[in-house]
Backbone as a ProteinNet text record, in pm:
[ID]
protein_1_A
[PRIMARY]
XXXXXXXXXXXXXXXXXXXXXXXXXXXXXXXXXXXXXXXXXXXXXXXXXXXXXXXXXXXXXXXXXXXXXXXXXXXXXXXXXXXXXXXXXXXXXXXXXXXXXXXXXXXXXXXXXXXXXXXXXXXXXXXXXXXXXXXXXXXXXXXXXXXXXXXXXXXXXXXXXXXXXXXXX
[TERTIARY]
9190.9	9142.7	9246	9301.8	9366.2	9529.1	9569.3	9682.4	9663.7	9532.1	9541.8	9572.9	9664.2	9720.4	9637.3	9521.2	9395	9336.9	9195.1	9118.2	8947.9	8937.3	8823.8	8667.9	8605.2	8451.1	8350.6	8258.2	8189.4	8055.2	7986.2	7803.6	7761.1	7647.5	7492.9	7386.7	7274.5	7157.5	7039.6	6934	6820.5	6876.2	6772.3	6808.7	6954.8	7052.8	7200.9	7254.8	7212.3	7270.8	7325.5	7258.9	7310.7	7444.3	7445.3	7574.9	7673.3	7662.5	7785.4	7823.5	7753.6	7774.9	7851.7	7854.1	7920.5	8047.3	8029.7	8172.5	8270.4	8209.9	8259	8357	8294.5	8296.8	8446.1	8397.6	8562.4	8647.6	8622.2	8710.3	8792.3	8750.7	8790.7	8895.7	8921.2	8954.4	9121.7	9074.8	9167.3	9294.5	9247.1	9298.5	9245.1	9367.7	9338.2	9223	9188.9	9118.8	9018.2	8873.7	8809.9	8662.8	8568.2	8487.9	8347.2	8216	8119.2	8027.1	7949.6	7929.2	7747.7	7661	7487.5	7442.7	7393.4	7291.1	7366.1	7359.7	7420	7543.1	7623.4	7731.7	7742.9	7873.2	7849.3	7783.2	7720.8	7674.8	7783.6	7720.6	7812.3	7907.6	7826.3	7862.8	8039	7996.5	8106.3	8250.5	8173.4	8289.7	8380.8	8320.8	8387.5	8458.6	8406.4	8525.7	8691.8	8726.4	8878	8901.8	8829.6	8843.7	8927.7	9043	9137.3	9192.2	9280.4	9304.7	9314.2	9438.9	9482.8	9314.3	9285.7	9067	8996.7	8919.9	8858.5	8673.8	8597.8	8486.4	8421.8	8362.9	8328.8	8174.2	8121.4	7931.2	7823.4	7697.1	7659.2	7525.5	7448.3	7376.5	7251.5	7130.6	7081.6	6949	6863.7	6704.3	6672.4	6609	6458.9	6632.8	6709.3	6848.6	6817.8	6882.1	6869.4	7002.9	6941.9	7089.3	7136	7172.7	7310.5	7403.3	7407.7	7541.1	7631.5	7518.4	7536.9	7649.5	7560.4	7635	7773.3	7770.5	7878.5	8035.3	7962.7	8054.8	8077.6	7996.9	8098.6	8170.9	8146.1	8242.4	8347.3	8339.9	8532.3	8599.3	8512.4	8557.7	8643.2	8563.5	8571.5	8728	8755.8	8835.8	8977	8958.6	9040.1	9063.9	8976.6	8970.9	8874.5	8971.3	8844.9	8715	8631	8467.7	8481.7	8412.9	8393.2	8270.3	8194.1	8049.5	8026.8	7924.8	7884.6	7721.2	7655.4	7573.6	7443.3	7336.4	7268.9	7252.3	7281.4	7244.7	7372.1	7393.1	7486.7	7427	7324.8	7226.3	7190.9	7244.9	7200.3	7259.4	7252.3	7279.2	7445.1	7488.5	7609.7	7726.5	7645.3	7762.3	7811.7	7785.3	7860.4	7979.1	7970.1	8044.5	8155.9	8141.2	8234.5	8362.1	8479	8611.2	8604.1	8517.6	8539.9	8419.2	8312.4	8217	8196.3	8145.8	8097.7	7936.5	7884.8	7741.5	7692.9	7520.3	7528.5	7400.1	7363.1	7221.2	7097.4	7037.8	6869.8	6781.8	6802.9	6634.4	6577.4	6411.8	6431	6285.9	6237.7	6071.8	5982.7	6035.1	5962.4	5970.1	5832.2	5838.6	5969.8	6059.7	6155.2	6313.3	6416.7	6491.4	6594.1	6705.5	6786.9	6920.9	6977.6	7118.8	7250	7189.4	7259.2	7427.9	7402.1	7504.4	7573.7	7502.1	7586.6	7666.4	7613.9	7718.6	7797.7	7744.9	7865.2	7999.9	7997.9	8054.7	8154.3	8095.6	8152	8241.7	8171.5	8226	8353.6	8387.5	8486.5	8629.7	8572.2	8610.7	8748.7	8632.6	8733.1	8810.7	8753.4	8850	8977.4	8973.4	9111.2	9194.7	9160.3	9207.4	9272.8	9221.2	9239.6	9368.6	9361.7	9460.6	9604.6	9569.2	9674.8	9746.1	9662.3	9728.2	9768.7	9786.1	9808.4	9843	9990.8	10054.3	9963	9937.8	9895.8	9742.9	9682.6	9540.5	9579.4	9640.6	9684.8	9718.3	9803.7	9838.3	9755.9	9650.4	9526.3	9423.1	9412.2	9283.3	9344	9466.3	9517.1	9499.5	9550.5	9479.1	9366.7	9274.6	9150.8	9062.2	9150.6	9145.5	9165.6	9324.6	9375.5	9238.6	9227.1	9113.2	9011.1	8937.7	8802	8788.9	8945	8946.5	8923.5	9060.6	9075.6	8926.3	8855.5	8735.3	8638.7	8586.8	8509.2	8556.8	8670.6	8708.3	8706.2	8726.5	8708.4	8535	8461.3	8286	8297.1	8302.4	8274.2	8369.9	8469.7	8485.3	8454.7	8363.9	8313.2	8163.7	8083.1	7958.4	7941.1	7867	7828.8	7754.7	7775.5	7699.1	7548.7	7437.4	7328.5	7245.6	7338.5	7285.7	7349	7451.9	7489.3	7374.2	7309	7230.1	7108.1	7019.8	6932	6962.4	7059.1	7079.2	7075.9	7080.2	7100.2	6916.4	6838.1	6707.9	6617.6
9934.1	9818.3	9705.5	9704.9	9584.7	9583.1	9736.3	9783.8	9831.8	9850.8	9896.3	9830.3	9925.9	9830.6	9804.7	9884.1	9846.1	9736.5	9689.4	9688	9716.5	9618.4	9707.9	9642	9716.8	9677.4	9728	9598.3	9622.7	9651.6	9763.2	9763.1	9789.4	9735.3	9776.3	9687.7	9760.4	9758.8	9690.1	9662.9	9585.7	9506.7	9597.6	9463.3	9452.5	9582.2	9549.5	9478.3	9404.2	9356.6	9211.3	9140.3	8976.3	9100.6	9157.7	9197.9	9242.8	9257	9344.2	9222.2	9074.7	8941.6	8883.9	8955.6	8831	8874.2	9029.9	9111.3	9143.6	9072.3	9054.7	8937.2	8814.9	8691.3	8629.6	8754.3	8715.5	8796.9	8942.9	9047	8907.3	8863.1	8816.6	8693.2	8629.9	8540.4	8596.3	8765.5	8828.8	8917.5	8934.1	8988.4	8987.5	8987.6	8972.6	9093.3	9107.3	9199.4	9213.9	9136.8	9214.4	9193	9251.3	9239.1	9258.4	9195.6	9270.2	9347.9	9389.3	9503	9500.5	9498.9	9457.8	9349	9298.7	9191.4	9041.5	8986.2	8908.8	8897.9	9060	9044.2	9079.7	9062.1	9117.3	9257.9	9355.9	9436.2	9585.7	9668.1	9754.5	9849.2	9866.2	9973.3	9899.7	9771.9	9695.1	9729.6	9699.8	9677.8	9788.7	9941.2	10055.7	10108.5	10032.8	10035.5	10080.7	9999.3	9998.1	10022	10141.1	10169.2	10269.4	10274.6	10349.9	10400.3	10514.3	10576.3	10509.4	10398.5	10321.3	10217.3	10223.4	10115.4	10202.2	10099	10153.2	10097.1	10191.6	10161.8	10137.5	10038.2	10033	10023	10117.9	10083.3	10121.8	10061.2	10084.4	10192.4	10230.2	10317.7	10349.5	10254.4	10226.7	10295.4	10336.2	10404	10318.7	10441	10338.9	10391.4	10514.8	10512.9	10502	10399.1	10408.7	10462.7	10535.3	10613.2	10574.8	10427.5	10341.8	10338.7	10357.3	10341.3	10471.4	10577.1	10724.6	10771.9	10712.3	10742	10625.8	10493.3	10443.4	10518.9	10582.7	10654.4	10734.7	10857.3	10949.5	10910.4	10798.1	10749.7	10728.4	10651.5	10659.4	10749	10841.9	10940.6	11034.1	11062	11100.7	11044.9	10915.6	10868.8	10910.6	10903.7	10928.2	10830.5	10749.2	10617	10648.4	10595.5	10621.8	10571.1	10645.3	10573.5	10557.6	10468.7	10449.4	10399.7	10507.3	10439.1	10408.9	10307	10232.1	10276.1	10404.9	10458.6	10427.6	10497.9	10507.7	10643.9	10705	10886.2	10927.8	11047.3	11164.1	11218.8	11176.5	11250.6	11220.5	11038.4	10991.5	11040.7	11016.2	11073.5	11022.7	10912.8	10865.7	10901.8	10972.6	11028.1	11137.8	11237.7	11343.3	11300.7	11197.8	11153.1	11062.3	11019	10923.4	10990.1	10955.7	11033.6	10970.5	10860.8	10832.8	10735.3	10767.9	10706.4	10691.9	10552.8	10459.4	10467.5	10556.2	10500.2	10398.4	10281.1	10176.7	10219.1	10195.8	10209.1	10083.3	10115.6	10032.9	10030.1	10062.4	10068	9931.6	9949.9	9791.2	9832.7	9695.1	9684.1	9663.5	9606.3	9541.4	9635.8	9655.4	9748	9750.8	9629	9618.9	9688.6	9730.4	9745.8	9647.8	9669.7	9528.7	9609	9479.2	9483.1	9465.1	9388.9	9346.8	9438.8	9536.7	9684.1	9654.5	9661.8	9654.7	9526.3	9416.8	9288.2	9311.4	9370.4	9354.8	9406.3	9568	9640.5	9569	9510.4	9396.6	9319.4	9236.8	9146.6	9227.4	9287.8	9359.5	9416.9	9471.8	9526.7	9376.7	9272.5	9138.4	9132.1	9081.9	9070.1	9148.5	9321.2	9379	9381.9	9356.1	9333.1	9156.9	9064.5	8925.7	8925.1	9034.1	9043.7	9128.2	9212.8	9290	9245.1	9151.3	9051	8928.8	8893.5	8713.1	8633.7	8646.5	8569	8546.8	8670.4	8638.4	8582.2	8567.7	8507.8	8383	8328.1	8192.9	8118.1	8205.2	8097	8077.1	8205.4	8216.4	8119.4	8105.1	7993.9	7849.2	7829.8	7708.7	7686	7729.5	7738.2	7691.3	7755.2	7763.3	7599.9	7590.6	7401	7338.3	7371.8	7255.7	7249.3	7380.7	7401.9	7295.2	7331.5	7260.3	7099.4	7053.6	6911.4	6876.2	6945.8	6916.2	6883.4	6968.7	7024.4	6898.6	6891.5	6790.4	6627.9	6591.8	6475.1	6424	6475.9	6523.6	6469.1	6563.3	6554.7	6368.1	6363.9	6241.5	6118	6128.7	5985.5	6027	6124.2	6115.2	6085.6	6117.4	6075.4	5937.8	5942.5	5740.7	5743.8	5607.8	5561.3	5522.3	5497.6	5501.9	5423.7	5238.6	5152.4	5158.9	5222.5	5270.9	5335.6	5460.2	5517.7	5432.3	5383.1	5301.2	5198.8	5150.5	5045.4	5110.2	5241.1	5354.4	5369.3	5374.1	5427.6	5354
10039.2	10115.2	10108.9	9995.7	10002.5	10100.6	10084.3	10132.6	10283.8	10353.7	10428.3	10561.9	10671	10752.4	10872.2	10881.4	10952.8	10938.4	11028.2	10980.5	10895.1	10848.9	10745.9	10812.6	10865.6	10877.6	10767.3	10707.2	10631.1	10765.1	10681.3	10739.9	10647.4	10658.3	10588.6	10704	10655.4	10706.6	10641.3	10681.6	10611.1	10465.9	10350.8	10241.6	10200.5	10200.8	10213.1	10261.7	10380.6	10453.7	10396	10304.2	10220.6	10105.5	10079.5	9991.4	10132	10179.2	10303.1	10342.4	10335.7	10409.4	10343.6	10187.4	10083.5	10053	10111	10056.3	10169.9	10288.1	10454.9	10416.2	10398.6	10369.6	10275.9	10171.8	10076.7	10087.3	10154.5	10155.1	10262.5	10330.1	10493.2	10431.1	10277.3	10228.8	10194.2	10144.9	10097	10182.4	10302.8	10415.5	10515.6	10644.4	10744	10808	10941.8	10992.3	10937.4	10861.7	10799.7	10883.4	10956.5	11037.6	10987.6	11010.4	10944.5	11067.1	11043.6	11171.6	11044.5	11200.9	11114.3	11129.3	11059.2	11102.3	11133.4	11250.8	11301.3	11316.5	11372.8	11392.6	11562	11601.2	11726.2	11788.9	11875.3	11851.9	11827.2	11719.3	11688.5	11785.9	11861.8	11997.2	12034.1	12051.6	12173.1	12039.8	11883.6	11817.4	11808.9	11792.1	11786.7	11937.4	11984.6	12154.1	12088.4	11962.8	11996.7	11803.6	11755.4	11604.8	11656.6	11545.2	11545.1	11398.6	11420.2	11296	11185.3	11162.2	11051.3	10988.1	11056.2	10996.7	10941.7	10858.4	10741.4	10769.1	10746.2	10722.3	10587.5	10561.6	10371.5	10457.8	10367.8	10442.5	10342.1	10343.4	10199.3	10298.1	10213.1	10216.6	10114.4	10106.2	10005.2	10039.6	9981.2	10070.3	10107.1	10218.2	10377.8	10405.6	10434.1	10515.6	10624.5	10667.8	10875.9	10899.1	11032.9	11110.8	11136.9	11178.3	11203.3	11152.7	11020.8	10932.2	10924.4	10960.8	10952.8	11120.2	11190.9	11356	11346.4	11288.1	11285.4	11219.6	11109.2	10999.4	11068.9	11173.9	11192.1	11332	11377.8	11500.1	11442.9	11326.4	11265.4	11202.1	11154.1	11148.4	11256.8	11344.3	11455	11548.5	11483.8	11515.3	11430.8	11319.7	11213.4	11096.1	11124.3	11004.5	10880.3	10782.2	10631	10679.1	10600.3	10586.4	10420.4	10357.6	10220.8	10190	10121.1	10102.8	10002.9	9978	9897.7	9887.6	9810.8	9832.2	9675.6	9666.8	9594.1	9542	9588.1	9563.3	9648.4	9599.9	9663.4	9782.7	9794.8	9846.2	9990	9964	10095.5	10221.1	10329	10419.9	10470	10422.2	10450.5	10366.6	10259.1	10149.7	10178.2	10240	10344.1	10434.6	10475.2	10587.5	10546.8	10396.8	10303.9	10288.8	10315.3	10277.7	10057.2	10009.3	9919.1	9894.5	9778.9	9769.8	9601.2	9599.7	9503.3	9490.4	9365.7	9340.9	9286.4	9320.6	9264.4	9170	9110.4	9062.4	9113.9	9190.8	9206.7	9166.4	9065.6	9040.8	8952.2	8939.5	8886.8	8838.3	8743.9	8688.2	8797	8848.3	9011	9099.8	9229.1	9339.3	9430.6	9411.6	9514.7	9412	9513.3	9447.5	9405.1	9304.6	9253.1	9330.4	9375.1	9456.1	9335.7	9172.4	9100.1	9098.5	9049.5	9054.5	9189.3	9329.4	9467	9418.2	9430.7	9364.6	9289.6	9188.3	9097.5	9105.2	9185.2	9216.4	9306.5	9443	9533.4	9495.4	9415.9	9289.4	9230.3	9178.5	9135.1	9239.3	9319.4	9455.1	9490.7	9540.5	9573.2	9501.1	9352.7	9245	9234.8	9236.8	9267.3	9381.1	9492.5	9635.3	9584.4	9557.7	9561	9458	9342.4	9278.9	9326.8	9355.2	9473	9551.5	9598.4	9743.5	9704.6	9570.9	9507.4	9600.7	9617.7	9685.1	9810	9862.9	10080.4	10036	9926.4	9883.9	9883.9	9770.3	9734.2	9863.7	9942.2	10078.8	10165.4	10172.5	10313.9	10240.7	10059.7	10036.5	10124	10039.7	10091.4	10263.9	10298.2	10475.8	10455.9	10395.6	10406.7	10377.6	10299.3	10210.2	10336.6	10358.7	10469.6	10629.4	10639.5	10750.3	10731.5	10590.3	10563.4	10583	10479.2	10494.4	10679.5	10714.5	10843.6	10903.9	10912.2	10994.6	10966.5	10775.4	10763.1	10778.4	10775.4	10827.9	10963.8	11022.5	11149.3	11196.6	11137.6	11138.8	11065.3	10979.1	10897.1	10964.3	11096.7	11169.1	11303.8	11329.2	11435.9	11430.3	11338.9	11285.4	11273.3	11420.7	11397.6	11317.7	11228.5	11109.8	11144.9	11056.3	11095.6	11171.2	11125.4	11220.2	11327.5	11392.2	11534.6	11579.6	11538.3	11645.7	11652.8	11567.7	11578.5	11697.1	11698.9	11814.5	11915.1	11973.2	12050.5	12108.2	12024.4	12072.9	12176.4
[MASK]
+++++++++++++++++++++++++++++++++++++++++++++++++++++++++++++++++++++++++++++++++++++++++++++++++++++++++++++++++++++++++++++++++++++++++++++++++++++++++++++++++++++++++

């Protein structure tokens, strides 16, 4: 992931879907190209228009499996791009289709399952990519600074102050 000269789309589905957001989010800090594909991204169909050999799929696969992640995986396949799952069982249906898969453990005291393991795993994942890439990290945060200031200064002298709008109503 960190080397690859593609790019990398994260998916997951239902409750996966807040870890695929967070590991979209910083993978995207750590290198260029990194797309999330699922819940509130653009729709998947349009995105695999233009997946090609050198892209990577990272997709998790947790029970309640929906076939989305499953038909996405073997479209890049199909293409010639890694799939890499991020699964719960060997068993699941996306771990067939994984050129290279990571199990997380879910289970929990509570009826629902724990994502803790998917995080952490995530969590780790960045961490070696962020380390891999130092240098092109260090310069893309800084961007990232210069962006923010830029952006919120920007908001904060264009934001009329409060007795401006009152005089307004």
């Amino acid at each position: 992931i960190a080397q690859a000269p593609g790019r990398v789309f994260v998916l997951a589905q239902i409750n996966s879907a807040p870890v695929a957001a967070w590991l979209a989010l910083h993978l995207n800090m750590c290198r260029p190209g990194v797309h999330e594909l699922g819940a509130g991204a653009v729709d998947a169909t349009d995105q695999l228009l233009w997946v090609q050999p050198e892209d990577t799929l990272l997709a998790f696969s947790i029970r309640r499996y929906a076939s989305g992640p499953v038909k996405v995986a073997r479209r890049f396949r199909d293409a010639g791009a890694q799939v890499l799952a991020i699964a719960d069982s060997p068993a699941a249906p996306l771990a067939a289709l994984a050129h290279q898969r990571v199990q997380v453990r879910t289970s929990n005291a509570s009826p629902f399952d724990s994502y803790t393991a998917a995080f952490f795993l995530c969590n780790a994942l960045v961490s070696a990519v962020a380390q891999l890439r130092h240098k092109a990290v260090s310069q893309a945060l800084k961007r990232r600074d210069d962006l923010w200031t830029d952006f919120e200064s920007q908001l904060i002298l264009e934001t009329p102050a409060p007795a401006a709008r009152r005089g307004k109503r």
